[in-house]
N, C-alpha and C positions, 0 to 999 in steps of 0.2 A: 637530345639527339645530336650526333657529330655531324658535321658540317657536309660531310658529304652524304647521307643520308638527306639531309636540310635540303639539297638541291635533287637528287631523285624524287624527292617528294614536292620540290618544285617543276622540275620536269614532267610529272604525272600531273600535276597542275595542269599546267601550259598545256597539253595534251587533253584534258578536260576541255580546257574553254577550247581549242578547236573541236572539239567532238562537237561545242555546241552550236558552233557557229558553221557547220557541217552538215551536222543533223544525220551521220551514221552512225557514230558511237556515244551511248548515253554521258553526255558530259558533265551534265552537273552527278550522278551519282559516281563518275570516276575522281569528280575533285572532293566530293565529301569523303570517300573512303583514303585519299590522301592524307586528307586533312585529319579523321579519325587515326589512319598510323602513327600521323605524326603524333599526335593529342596520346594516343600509348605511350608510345617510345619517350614521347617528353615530359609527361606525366605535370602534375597538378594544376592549378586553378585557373592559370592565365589558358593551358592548353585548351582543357576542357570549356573552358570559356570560348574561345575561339573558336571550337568546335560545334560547341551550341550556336554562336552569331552564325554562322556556317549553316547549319540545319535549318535556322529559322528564315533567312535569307533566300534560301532554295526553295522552304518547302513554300513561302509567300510568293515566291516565282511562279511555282508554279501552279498555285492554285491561281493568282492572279492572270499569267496567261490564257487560263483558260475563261475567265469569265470574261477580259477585255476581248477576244477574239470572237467567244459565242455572243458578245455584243454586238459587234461589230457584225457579222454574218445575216446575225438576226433582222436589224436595222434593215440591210442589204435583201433581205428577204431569199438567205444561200439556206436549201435544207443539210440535216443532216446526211442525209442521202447522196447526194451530189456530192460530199465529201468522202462520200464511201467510194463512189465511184472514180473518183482524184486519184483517192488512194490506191485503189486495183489497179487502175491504168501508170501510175506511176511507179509501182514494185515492179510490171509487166514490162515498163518502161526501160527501167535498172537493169534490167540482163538482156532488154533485146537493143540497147543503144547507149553504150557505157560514158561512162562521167556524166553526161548531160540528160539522157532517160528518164530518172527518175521525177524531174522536176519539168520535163518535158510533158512525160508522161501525166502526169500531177495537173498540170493546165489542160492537155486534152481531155482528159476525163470530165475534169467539172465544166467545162467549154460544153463539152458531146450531151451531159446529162443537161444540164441547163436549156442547150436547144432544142433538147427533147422537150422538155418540163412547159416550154415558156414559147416555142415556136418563132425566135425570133432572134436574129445575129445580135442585135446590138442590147439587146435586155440580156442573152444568155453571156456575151461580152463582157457586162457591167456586175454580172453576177461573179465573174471568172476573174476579175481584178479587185473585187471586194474577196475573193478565196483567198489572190496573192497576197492582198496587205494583210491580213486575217494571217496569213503566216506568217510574216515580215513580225506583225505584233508578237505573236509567242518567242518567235524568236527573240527579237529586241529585251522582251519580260525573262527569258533566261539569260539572256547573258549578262542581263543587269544582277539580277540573285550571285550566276558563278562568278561574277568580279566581283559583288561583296563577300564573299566566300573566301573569294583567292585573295584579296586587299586583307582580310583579315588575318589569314594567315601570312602574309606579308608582312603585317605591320607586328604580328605576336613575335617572328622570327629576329625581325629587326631591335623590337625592345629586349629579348633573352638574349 
């Protein structure tokens, strides 16, 4: 791939991990499909390779996310439910109080259902700060995957 292809496909990188660290636009599948063009256009075994540490990086992300988190939850004694309710109140969130709504939103919910659930500020509280870290983890678990991802195509670029 020529050099300036090399950095659009770094730029759609960079773009990736904000997505993930954002959490509006799917980031880790914007950096694999980077990464994939690149692995076309550049064609054999070091690409392809890279592509694969890339896919396997991601896809351990993110199955990992999700069982550190539903651990974590569980311990905490957060149902499913309550996160359902996070979630409604924070996409409601998103267009009734822009930039900060959505994750505003996302606390009230599991806050509201919590003190329904459990009748009590400081238990529905404790439940509602085991949600935050519970995201903080997925978070943390993706963006470790799309910087191995995007390190590896870093470093594939650098050796070619």
């Amino acid at each position: 791939m020529n050099p300036v292809g090399e950095v659009l496909v770094g730029l759609v990188i960079a773009v990736g991990l904000v997505g993930v660290v954002v959490q509006v636009l799917p980031g880790s599948l914007i950096i694999l499909g980077a990464v994939l063009v690149w692995a076309g256009e550049t064609g054999g075994a070091l690409a392809w390779v890279t592509f694969a540490v890339g896919v396997l990086a991601i896809a351990a992300a993110s199955v990992g996310k999700y069982l550190l988190a539903g651990r974590h939850l569980k311990v905490a004694g957060v149902r499913n439910a309550t996160l359902v309710w996070g979630g409604v109140l924070g996409v409601i969130g998103f267009f009734v109080v822009p930039v900060v709504g959505l994750p505003l939103g996302f606390v009230l919910g599991v806050y509201a259902a919590e003190r329904v659930r459990r009748r009590e500020h400081r238990a529905a509280w404790t439940a509602t700060v085991a949600a935050l870290k519970a995201t903080g983890i997925t978070l943390l678990v993706e963006l470790a995957g799309a910087l191995v991802a995007a390190g590896a195509w870093a470093v594939a670029v650098a050796v070619t």
